[in-house]
PQR file with spaces between the fields and no chain letter, atoms N, CA, C, O and H, PARSE charges and radii, in Angstrom:
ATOM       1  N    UNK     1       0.825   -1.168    0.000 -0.4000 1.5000
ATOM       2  CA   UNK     1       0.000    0.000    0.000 -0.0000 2.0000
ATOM       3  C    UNK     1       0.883    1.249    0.000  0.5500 1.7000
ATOM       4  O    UNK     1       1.941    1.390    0.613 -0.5500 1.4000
ATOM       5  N    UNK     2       0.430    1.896   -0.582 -0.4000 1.5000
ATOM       6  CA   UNK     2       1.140    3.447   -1.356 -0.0000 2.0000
ATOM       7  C    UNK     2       1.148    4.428    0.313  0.5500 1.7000
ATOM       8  O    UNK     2      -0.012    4.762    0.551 -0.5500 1.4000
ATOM       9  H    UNK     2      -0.429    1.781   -1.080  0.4000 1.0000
ATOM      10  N    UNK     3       1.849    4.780    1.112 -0.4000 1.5000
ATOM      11  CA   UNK     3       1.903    5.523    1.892 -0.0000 2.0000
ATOM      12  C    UNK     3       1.402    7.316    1.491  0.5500 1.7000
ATOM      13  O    UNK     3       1.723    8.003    0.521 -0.5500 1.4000
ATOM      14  H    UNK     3       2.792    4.508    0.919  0.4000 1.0000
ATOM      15  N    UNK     4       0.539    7.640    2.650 -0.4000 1.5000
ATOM      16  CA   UNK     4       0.233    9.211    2.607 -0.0000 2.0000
ATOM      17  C    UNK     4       0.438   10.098    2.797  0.5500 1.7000
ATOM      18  O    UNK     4       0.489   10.647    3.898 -0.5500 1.4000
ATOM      19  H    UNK     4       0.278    7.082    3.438  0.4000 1.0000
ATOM      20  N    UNK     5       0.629   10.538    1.722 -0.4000 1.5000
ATOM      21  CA   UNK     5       1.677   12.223    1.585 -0.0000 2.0000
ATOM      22  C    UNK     5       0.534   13.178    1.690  0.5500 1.7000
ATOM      23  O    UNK     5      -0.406   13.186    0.895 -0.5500 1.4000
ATOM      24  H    UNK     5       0.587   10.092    0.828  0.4000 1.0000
ATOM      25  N    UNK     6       0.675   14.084    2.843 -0.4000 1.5000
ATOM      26  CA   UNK     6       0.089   15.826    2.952 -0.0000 2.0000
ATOM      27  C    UNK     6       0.903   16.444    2.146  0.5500 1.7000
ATOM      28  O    UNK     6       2.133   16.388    2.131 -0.5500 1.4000
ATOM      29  H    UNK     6       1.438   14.077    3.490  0.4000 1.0000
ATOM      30  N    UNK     7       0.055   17.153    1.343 -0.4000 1.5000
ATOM      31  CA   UNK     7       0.857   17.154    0.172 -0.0000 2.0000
ATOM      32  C    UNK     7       1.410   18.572    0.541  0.5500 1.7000
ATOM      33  O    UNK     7       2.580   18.749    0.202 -0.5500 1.4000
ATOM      34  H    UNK     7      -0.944   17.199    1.356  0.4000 1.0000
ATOM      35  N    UNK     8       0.843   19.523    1.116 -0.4000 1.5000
ATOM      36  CA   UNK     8       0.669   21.052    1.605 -0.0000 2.0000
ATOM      37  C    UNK     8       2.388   20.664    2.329  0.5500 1.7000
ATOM      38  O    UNK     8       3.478   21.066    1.922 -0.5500 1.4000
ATOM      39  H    UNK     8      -0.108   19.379    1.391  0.4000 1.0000
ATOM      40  N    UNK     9       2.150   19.966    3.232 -0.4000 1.5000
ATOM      41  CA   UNK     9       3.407   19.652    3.944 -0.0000 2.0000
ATOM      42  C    UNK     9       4.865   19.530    3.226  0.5500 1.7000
ATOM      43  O    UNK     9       5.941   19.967    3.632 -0.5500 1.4000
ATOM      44  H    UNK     9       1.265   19.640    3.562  0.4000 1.0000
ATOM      45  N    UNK    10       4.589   18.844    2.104 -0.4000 1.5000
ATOM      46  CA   UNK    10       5.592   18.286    0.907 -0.0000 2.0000
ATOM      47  C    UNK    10       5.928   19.559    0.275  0.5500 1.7000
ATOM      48  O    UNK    10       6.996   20.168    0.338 -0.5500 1.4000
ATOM      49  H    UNK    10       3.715   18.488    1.774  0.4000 1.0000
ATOM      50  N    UNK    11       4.904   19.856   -0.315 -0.4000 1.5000
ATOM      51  CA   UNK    11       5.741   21.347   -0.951 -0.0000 2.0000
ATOM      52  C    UNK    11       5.951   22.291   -0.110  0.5500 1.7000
ATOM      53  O    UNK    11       6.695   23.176   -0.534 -0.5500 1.4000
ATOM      54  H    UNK    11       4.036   19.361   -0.366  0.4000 1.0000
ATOM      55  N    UNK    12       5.503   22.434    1.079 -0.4000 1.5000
ATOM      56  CA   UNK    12       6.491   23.714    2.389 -0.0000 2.0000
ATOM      57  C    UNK    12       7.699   22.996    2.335  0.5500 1.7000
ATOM      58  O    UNK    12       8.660   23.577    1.831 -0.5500 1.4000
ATOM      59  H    UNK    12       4.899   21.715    1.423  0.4000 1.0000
ATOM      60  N    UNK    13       7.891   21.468    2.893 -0.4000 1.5000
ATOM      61  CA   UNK    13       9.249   21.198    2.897 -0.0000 2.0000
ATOM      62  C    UNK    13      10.422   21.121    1.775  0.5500 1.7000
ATOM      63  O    UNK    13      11.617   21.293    2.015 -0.5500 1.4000
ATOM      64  H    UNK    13       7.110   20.996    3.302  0.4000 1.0000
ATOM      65  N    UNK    14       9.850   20.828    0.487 -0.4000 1.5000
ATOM      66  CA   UNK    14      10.336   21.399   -0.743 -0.0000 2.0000
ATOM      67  C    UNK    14      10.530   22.933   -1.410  0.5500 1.7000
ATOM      68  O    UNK    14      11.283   23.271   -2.323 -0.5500 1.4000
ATOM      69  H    UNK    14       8.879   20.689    0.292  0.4000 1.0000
ATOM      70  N    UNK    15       9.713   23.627   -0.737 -0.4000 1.5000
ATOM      71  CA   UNK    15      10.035   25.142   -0.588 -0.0000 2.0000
ATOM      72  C    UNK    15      11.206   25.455    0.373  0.5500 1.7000
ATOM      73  O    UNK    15      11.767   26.476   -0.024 -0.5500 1.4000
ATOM      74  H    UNK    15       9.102   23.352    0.005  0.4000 1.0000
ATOM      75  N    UNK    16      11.717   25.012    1.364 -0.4000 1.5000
ATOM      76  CA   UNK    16      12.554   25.187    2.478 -0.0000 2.0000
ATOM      77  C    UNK    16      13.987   24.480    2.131  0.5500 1.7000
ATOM      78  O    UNK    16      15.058   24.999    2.447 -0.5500 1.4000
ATOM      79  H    UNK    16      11.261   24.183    1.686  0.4000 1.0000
ATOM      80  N    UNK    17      13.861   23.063    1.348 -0.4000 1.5000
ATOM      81  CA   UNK    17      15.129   22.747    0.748 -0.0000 2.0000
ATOM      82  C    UNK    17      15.965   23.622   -0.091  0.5500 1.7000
ATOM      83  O    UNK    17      17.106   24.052    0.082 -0.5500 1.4000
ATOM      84  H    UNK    17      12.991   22.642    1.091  0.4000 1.0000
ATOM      85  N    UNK    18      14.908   23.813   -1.272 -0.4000 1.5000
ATOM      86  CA   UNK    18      15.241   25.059   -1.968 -0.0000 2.0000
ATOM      87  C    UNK    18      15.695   26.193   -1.373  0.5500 1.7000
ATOM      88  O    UNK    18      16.773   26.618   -1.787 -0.5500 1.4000
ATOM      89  H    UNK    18      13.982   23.463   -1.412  0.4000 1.0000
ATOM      90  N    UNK    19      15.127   26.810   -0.479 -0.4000 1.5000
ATOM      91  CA   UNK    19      15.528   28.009    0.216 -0.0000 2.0000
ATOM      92  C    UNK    19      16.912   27.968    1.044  0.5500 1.7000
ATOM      93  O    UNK    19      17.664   28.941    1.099 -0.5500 1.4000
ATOM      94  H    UNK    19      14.251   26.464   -0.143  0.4000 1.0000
ATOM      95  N    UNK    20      17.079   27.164    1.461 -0.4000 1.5000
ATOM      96  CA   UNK    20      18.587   26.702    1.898 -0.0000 2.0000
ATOM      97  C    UNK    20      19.761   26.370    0.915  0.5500 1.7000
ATOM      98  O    UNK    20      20.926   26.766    0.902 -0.5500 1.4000
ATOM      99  H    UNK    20      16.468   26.373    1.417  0.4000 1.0000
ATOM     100  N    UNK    21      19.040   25.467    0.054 -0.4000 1.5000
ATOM     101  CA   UNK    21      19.588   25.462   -1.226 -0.0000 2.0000
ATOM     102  C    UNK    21      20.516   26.911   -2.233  0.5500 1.7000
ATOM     103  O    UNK    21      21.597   26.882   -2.822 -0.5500 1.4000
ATOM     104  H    UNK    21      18.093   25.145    0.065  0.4000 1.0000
ATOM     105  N    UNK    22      19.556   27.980   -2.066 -0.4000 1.5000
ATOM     106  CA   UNK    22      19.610   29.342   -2.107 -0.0000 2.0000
ATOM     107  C    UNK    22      20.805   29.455   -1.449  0.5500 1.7000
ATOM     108  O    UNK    22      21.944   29.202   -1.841 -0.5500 1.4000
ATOM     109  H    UNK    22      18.678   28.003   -1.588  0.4000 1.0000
ATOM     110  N    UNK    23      20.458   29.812   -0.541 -0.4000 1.5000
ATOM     111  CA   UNK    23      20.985   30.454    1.100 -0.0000 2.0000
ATOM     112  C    UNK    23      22.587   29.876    0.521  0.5500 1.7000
ATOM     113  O    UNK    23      23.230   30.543   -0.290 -0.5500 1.4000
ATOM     114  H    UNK    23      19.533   30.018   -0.222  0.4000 1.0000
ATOM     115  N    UNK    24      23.053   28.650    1.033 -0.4000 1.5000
ATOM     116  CA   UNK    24      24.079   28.176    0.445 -0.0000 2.0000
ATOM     117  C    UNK    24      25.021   29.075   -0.399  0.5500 1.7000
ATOM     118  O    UNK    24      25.930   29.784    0.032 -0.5500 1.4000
ATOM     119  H    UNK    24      22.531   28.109    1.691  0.4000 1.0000
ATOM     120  N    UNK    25      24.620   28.905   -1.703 -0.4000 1.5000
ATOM     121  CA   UNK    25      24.712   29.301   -2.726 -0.0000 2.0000
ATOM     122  C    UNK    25      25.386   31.192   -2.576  0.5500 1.7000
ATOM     123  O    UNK    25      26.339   31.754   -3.117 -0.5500 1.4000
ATOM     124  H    UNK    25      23.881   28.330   -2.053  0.4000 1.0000
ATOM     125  N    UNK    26      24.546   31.576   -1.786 -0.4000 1.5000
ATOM     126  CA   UNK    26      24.463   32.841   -1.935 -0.0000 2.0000
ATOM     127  C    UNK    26      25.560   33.378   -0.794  0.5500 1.7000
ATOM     128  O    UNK    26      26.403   34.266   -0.926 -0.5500 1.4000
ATOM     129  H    UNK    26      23.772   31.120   -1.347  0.4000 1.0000
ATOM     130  N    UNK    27      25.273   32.554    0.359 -0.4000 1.5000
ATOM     131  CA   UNK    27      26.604   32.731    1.212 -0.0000 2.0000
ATOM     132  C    UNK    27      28.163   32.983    0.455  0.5500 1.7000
ATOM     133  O    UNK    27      28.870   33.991    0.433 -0.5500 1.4000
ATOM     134  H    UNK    27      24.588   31.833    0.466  0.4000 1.0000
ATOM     135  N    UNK    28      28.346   31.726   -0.098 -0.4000 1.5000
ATOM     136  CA   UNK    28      29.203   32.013   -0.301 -0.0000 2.0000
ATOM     137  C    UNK    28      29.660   32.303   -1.559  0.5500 1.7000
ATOM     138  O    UNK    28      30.826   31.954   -1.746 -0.5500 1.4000
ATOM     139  H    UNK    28      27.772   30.908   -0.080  0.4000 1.0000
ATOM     140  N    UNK    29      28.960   32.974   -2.725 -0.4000 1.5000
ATOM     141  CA   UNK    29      28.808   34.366   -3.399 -0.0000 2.0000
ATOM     142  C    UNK    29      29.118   35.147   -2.604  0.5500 1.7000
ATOM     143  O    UNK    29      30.329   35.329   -2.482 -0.5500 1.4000
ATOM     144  H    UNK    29      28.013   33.258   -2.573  0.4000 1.0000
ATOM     145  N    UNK    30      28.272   35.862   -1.812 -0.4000 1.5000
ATOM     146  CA   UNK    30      28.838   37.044   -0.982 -0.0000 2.0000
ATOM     147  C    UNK    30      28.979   37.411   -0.223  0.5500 1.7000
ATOM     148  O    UNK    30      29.197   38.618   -0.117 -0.5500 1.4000
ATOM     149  H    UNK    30      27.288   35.713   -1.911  0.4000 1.0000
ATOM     150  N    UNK    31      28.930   36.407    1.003 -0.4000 1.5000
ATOM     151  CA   UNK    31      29.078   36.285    2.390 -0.0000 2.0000
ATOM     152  C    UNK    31      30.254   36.589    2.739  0.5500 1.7000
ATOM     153  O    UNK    31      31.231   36.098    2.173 -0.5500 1.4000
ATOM     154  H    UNK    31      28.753   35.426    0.916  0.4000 1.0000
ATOM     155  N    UNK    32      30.384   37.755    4.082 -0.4000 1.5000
ATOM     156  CA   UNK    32      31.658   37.563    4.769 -0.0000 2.0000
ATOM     157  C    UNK    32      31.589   36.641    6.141  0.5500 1.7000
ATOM     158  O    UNK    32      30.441   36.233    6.313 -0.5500 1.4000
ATOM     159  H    UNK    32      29.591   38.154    4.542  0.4000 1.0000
ATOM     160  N    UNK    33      32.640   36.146    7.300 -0.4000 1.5000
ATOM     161  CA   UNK    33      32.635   36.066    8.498 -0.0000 2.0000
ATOM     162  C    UNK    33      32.373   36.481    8.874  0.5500 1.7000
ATOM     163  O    UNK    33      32.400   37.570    8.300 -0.5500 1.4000
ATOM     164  H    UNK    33      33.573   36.477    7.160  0.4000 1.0000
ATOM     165  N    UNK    34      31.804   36.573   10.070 -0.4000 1.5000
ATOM     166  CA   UNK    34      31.648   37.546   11.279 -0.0000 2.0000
ATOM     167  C    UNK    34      32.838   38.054   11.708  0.5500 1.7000
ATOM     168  O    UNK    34      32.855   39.156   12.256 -0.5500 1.4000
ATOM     169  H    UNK    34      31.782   35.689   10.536  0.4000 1.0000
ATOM     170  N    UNK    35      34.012   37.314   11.517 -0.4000 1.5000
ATOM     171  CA   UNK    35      35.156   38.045   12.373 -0.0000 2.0000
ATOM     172  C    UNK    35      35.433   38.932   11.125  0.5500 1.7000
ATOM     173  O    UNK    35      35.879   40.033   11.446 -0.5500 1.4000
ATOM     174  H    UNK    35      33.999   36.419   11.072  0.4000 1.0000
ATOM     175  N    UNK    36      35.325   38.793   10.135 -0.4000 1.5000
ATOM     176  CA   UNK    36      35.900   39.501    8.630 -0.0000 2.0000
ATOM     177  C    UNK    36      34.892   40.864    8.387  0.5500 1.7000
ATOM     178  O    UNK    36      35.157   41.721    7.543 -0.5500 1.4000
ATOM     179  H    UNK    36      34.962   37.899    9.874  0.4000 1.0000
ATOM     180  N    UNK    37      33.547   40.920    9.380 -0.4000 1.5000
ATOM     181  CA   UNK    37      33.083   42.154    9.465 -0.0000 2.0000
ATOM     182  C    UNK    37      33.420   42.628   10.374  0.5500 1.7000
ATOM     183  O    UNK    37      33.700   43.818   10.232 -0.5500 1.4000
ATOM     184  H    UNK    37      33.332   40.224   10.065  0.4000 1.0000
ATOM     185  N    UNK    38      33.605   42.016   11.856 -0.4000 1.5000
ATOM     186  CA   UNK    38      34.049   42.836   12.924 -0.0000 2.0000
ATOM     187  C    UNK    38      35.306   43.663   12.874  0.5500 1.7000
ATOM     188  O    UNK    38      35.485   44.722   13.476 -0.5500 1.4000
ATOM     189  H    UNK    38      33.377   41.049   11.972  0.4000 1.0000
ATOM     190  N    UNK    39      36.450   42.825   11.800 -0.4000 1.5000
ATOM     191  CA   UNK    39      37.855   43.378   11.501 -0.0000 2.0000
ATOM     192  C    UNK    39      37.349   44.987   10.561  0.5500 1.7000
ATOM     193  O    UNK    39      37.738   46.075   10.984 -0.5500 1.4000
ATOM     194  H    UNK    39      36.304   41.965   11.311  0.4000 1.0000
ATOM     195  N    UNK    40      36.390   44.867    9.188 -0.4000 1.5000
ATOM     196  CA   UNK    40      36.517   45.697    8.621 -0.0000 2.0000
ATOM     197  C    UNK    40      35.824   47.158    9.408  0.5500 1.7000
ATOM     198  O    UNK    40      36.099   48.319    9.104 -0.5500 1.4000
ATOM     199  H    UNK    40      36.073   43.983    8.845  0.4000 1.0000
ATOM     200  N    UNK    41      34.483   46.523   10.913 -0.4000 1.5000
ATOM     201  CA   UNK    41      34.486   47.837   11.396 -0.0000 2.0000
ATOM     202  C    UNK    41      35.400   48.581   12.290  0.5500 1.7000
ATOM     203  O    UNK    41      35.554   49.801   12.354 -0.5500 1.4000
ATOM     204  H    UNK    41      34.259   45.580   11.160  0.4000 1.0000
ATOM     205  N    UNK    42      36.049   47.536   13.051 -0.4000 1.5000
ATOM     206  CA   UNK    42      37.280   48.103   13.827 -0.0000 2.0000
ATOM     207  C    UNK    42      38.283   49.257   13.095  0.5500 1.7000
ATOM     208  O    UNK    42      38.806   50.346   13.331 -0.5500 1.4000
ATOM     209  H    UNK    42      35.923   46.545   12.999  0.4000 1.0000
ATOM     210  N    UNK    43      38.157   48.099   11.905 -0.4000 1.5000
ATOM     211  CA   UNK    43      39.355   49.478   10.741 -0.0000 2.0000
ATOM     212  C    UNK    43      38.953   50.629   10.607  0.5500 1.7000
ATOM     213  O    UNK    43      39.707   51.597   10.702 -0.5500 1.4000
ATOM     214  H    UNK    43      37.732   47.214   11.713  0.4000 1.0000
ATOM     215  N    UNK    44      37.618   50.724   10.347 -0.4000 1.5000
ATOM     216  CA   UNK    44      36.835   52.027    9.862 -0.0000 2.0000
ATOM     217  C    UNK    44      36.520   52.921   11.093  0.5500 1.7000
ATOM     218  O    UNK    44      36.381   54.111   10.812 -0.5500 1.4000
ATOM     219  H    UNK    44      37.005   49.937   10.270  0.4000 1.0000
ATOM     220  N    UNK    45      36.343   52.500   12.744 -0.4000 1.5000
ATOM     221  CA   UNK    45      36.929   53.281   13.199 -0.0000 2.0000
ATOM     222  C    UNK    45      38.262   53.329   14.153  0.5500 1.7000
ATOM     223  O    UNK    45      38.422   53.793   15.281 -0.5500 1.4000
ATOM     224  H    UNK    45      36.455   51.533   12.973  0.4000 1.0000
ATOM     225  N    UNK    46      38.754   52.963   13.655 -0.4000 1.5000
ATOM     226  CA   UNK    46      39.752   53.459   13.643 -0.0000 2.0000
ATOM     227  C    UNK    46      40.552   54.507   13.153  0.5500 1.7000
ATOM     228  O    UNK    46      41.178   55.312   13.843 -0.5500 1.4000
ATOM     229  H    UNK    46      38.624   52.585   12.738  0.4000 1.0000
ATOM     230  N    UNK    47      40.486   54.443   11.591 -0.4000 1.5000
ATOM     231  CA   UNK    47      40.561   55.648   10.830 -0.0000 2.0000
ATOM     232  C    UNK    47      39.567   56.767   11.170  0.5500 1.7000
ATOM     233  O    UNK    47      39.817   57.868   10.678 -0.5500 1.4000
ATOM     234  H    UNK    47      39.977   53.789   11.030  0.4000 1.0000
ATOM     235  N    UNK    48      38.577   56.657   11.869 -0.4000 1.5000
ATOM     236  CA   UNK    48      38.068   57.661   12.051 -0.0000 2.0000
ATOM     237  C    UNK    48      38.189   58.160   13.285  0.5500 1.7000
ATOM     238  O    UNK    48      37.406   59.109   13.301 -0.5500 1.4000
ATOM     239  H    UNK    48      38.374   55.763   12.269  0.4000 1.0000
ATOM     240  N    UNK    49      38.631   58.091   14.173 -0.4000 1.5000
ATOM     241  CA   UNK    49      39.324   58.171   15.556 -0.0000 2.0000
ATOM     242  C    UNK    49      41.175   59.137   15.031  0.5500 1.7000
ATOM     243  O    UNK    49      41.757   59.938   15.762 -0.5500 1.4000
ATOM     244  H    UNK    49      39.267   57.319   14.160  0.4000 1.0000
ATOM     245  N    UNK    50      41.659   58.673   13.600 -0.4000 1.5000
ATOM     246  CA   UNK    50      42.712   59.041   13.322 -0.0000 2.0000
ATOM     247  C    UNK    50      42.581   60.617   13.192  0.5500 1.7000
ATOM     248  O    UNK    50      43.201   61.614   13.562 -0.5500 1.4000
ATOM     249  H    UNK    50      41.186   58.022   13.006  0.4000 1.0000
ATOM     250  N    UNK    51      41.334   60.276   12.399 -0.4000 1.5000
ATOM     251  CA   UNK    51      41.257   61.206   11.078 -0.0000 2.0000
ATOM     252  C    UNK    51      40.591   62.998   12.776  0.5500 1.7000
ATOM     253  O    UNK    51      40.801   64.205   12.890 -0.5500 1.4000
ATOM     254  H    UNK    51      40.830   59.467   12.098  0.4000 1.0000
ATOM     255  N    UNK    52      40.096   62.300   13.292 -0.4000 1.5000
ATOM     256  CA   UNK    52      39.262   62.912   14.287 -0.0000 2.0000
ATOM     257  C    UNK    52      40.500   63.568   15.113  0.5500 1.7000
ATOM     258  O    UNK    52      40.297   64.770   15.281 -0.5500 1.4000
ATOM     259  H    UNK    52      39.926   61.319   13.199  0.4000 1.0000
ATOM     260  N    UNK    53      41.183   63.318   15.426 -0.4000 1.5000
ATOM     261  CA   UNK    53      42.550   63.268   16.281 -0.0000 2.0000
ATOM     262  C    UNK    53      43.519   64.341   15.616  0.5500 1.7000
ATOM     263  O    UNK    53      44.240   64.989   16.375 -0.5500 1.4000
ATOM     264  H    UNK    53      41.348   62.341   15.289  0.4000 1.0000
ATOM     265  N    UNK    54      43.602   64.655   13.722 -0.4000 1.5000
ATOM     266  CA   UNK    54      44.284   65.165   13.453 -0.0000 2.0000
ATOM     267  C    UNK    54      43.421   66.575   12.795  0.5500 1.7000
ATOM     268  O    UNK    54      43.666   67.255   11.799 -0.5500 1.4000
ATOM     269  H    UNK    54      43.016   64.129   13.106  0.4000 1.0000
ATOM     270  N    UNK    55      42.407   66.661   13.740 -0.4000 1.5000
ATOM     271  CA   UNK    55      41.890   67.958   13.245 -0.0000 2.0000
ATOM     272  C    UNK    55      41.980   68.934   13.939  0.5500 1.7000
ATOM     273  O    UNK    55      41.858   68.900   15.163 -0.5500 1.4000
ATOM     274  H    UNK    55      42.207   66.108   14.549  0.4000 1.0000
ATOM     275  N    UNK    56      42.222   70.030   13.224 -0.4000 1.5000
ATOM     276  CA   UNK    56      42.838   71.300   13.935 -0.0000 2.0000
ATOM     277  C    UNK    56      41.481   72.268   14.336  0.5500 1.7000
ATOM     278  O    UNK    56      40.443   72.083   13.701 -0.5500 1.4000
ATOM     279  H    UNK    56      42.321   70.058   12.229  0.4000 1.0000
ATOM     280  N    UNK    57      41.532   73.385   15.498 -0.4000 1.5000
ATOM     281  CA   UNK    57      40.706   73.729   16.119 -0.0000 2.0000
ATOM     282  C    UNK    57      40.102   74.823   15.260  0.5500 1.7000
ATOM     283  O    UNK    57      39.020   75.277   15.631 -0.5500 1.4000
ATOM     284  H    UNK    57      42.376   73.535   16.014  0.4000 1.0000
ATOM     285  N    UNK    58      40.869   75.481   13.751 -0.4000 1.5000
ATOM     286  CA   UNK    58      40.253   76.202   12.904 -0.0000 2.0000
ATOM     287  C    UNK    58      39.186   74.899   12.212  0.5500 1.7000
ATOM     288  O    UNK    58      37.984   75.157   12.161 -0.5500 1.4000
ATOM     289  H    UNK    58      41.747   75.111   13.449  0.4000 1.0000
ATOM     290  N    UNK    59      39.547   73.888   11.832 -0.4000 1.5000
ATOM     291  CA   UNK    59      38.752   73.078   11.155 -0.0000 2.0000
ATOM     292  C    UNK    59      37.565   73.160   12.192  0.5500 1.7000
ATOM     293  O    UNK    59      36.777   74.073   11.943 -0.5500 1.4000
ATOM     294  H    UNK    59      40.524   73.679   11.873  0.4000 1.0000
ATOM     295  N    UNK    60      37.384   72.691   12.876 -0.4000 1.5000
ATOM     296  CA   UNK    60      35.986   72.484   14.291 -0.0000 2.0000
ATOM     297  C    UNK    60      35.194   74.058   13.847  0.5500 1.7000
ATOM     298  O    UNK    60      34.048   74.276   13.454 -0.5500 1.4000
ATOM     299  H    UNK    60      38.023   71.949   13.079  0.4000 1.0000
ATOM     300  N    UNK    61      35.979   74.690   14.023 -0.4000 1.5000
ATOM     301  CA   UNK    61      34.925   75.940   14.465 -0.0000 2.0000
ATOM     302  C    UNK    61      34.388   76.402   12.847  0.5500 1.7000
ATOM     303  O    UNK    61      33.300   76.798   12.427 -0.5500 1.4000
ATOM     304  H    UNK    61      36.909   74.513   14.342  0.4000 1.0000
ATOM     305  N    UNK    62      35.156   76.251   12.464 -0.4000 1.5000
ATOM     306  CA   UNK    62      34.304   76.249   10.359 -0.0000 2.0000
ATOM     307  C    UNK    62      33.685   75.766   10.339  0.5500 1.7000
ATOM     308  O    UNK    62      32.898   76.169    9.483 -0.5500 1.4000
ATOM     309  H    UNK    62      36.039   75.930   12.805  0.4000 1.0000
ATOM     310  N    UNK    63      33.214   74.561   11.009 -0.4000 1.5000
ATOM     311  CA   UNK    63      32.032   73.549   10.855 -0.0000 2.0000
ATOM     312  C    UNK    63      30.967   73.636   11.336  0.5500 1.7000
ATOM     313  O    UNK    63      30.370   72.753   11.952 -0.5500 1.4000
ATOM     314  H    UNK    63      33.854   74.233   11.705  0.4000 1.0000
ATOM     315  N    UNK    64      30.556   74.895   11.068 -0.4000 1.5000
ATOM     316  CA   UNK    64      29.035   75.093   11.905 -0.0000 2.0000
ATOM     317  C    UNK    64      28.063   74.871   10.808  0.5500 1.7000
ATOM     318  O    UNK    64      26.854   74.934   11.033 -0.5500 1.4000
ATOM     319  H    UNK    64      31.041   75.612   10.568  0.4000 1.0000
């Protein structure tokens, strides 16, 4: 005897393979690490902590 498939069930879980399937795929297309984003925000401020550091007190007050 032929066992019973919900079929509603079958294609959510065939929608979700696929979607991982995706996911996969796409990670690593264009996925970074987590440590490989935490590095690139550290950098960014950093440089901006630099950049902040080497400004002169005529620059500040021009900036209104």
């Amino acid at each position: 005897m032929a066992e019973i498939v919900n079929l509603n069930r079958w294609r959510k879980a065939k929608a979700k393979q696929e979607a991982e399937r995706t996911a996969a795929i796409n990670r690593t297309a264009f996925g970074r690490t987590r440590a490989e984003r935490e590095a690139e925000r550290r950098r960014a401020e950093k440089a901006a902590a630099e950049l902040d550091g080497k400004r002169t007190d005529a620059e500040t007050e021009g900036s209104d």
